[in-house]
VEXFIVO-306934 format. One record per residue: residue in one letter; x, y, z of N, C-alpha, C in turn. Coordinates in steps of 0.2 Angstrom, whole numbers. Each point is the difference from the previous one (the first is absolute). Layout:
(A,(X,Y,Z),(X,Y,Z),(X,Y,Z)) ...
# end
This chain:
(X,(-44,-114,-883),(4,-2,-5),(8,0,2)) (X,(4,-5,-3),(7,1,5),(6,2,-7)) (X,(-2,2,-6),(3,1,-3),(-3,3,-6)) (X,(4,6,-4),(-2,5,-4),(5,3,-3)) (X,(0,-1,-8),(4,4,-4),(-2,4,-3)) (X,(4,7,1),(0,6,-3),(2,2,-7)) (X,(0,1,-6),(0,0,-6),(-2,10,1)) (X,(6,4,-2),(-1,8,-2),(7,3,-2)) (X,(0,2,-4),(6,4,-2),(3,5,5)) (X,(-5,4,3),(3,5,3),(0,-2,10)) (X,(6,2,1),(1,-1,8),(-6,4,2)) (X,(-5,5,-1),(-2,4,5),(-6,-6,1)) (X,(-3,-2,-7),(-4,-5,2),(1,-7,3)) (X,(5,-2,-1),(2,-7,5),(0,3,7)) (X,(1,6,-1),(0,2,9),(-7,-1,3)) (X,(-3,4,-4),(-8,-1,2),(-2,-5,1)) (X,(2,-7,-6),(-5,-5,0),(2,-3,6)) (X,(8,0,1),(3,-4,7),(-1,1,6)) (X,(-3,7,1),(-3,3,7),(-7,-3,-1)) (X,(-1,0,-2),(-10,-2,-1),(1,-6,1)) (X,(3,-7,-3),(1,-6,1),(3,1,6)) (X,(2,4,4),(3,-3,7),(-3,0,4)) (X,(-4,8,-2),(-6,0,4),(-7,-5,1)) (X,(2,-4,-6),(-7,-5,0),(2,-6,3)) (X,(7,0,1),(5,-8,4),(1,-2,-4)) (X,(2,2,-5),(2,-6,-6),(9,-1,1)) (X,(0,-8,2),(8,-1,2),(5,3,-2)) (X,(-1,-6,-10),(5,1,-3),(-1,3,-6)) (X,(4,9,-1),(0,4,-5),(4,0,-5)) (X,(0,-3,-6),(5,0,-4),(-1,6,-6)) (X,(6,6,-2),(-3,2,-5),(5,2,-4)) (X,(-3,-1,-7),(4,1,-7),(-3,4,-5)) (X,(6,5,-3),(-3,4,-6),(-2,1,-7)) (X,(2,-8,-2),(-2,0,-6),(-3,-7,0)) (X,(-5,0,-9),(-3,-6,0),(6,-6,0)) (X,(4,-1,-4),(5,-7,2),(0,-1,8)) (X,(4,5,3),(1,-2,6),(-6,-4,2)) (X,(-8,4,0),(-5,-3,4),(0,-8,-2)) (X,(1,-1,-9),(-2,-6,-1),(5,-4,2)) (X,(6,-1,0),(5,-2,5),(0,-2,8)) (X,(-4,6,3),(0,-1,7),(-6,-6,0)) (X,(-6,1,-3),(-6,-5,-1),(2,-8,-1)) (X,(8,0,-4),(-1,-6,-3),(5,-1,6)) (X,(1,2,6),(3,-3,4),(-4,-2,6)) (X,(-4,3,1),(-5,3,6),(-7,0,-1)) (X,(-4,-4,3),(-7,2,1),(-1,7,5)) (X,(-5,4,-1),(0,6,5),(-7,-3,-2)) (X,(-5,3,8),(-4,3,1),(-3,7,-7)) (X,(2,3,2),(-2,6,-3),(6,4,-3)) (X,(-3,4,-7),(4,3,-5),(-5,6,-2)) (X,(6,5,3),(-5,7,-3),(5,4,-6)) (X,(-2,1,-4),(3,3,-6),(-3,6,-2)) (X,(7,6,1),(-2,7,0),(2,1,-7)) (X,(-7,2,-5),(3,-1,-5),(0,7,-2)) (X,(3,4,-6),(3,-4,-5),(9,-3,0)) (X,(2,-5,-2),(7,-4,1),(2,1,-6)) (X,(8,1,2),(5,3,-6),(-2,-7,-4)) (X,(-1,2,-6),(-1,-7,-4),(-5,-3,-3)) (X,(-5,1,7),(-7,-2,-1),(-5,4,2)) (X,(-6,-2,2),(-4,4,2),(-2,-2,6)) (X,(0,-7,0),(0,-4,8),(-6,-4,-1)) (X,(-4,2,-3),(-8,-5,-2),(2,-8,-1)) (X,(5,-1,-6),(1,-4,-2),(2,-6,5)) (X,(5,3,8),(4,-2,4),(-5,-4,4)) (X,(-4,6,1),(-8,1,6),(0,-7,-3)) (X,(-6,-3,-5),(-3,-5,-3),(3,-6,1)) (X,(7,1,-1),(3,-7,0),(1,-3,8)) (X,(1,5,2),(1,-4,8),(-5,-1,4)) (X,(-8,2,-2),(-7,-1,3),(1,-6,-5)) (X,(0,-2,-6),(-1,-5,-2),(4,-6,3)) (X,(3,2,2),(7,-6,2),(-5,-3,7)) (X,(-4,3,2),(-3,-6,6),(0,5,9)) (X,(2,0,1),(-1,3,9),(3,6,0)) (X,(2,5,-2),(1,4,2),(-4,7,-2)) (X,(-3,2,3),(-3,7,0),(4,7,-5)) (X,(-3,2,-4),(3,6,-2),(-4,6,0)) (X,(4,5,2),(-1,8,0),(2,4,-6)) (X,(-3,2,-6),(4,3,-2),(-2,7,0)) (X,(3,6,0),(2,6,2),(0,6,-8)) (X,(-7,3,0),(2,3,-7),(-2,7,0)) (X,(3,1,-5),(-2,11,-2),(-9,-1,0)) (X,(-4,5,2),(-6,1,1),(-4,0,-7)) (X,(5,5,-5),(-5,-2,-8),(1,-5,-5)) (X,(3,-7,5),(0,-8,-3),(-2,-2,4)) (X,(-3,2,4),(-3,-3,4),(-4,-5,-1)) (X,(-6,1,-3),(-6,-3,-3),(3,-5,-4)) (X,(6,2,-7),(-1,-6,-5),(4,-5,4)) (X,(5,2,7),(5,-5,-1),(-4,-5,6)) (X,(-6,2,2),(-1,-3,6),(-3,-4,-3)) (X,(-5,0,-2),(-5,-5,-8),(5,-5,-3)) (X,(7,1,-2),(3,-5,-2),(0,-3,6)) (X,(4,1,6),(0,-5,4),(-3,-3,5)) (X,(-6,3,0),(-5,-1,6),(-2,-7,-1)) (X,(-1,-3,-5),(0,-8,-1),(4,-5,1)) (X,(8,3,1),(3,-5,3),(1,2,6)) (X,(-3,4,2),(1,-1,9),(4,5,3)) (X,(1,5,-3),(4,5,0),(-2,7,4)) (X,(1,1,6),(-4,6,3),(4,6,-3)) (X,(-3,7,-3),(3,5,-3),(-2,6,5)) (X,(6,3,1),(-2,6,4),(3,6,-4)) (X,(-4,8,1),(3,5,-5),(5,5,5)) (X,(4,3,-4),(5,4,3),(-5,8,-2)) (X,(2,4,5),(3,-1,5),(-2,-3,4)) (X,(2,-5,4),(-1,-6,5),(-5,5,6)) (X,(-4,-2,2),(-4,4,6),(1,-9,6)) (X,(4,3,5),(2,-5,3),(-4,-4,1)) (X,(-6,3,6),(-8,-3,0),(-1,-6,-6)) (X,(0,1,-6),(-1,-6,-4),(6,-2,-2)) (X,(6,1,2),(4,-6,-3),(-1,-5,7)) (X,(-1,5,6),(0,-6,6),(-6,-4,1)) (X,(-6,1,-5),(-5,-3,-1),(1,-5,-5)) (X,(4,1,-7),(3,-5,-4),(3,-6,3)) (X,(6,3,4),(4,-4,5),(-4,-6,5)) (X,(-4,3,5),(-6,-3,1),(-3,-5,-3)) (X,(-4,-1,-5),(-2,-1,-6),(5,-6,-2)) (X,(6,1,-3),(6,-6,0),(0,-5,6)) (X,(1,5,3),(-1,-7,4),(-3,-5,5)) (X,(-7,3,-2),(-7,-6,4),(0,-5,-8)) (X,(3,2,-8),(-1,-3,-5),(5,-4,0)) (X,(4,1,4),(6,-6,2),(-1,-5,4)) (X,(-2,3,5),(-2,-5,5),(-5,-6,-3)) (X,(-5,3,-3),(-4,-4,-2),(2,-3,-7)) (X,(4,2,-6),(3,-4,-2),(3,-5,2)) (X,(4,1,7),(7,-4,4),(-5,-5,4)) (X,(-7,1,-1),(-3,-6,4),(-5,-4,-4)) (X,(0,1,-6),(-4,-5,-4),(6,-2,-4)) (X,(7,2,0),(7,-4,-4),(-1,-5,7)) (X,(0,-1,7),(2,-4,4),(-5,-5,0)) (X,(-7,2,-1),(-5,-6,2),(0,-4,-8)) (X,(2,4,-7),(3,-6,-6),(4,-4,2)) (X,(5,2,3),(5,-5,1),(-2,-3,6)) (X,(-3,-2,3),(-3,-1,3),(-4,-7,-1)) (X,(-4,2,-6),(-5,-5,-3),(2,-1,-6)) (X,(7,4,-2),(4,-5,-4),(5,-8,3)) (X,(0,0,7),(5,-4,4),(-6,-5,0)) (X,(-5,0,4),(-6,-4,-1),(0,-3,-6)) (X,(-2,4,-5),(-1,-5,-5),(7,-4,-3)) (X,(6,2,3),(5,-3,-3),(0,-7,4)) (X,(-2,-1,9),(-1,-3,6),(-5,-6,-4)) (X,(-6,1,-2),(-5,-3,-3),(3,-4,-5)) (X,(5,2,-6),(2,-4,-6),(3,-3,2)) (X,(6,-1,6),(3,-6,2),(-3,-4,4)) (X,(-4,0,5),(-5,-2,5),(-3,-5,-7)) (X,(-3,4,-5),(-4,-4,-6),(6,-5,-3)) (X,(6,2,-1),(3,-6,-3),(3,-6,5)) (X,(1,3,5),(2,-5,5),(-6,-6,0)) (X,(-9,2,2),(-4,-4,0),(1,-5,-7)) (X,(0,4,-5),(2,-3,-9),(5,-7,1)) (X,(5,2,5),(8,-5,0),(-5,-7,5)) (X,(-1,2,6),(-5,-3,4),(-5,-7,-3)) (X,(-4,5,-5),(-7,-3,-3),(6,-6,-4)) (X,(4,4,-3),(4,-7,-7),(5,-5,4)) (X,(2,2,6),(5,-5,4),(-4,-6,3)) (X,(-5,4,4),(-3,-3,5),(-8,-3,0)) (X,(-1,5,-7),(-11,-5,-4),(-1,5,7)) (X,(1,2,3),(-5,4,5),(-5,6,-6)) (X,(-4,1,5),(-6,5,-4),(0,7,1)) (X,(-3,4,-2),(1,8,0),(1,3,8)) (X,(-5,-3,4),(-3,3,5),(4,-5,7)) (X,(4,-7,-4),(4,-3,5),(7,3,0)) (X,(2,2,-5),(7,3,-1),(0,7,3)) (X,(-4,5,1),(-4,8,3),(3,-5,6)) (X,(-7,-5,4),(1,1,6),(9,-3,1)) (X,(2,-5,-1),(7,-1,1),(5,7,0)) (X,(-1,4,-2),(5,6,-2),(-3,5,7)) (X,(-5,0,1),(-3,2,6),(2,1,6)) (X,(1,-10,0),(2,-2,5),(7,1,3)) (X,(4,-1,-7),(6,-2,1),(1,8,2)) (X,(-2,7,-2),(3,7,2),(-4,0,8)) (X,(-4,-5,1),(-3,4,8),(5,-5,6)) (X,(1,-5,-3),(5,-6,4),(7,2,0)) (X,(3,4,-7),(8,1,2),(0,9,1)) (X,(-5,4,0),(-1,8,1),(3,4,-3)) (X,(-2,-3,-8),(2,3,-3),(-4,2,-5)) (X,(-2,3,-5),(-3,2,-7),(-1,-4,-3)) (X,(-7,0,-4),(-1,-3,-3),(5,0,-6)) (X,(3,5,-2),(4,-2,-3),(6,-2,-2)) (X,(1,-1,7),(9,-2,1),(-2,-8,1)) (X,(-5,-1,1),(-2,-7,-2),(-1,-3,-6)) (X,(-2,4,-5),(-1,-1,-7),(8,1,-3)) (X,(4,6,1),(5,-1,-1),(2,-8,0)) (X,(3,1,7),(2,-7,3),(-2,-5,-4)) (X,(-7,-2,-5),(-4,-7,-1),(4,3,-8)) (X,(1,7,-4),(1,-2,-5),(10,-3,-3)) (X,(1,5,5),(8,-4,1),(3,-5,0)) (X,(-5,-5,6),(0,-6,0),(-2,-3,-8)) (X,(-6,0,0),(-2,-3,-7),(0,3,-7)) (X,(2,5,-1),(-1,3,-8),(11,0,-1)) (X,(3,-3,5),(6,0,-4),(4,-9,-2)) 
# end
């Protein structure tokens, strides 16, 4: 992970969480003591990972935890007294929320930590292979309209227009699609 925000009211615990994320190589540590701040830094910044020692002036942190596991990629830890343990974990175990109890036994929080981030990594690699096979299928819809512009200008047929764009990417070395481009620019304006 190359970045991680801290969320705790108290210095003794920002110290802790910060030593423990240095120790796991986490690059970049940011840490703030109240919920605003957190949601403030959030709406600035994507982080890797977000551990919330709760309870926060204000709030209690659940509500923090949940929003920012729903927001999409980032891992959350949240940090709670041992006799809420159970109910606060049941609330947010379904959005993805890892809960660990105080008092913190390092062993599992550096197991949780752990934990965060093989959930990331594999998060961070089925976001890349979608956009991935989002680009493709973007490649495809022009590729299909360029053949379309093709078929209506030139009566060519499905399979004559294909190879024509084929060719024209194997002959100028370039993509299929910088060829469709090119064919719709030409004719769709």
């Amino acid at each position: 992970m190359d970045s991680a925000l801290i969320v705790s009211c108290g210095d003794k615990g920002i110290t802790y969480l910060s030593d423990m994320l240095a120790r796991a190589s986490v690059g970049r540590i940011v840490t703030v003591k109240t919920v605003a701040e957190a949601r403030g830094t959030l709406l600035g910044e994507g982080y890797d990972l977000c551990i919330i020692n709760a309870p926060l002036d204000g709030e209690f942190g659940d509500v923090l935890a949940r929003s920012v596991a729903a927001k999409g990629r980032t891992e959350v830890i949240l940090i709670v007294r041992a006799e809420v343990y159970e109910d606060v974990s049941a609330k947010v175990e379904n959005d993805g929320v890892l809960t660990v109890a105080k008092p913190v036994n390092p062993a599992l929080l550096w197991g949780a930590l752990k934990l965060a981030q093989a959930s990331h990594k594999r998060l961070q690699n089925i976001h890349n292979e979608n956009q991935r096979l989002l680009q493709k299928i973007e490649d495809i819809r022009i590729i299909d309209r360029a053949k379309c512009a093709l078929i209506a200008y030139f009566t060519m047929t499905e399979p004559v227009a294909h190879k024509y764009i084929e060719k024209q990417a194997m002959d100028m070395r370039v993509t299929r699609r910088a060829v469709a481009e090119q064919i719709l620019k030409t004719y769709e304006n």
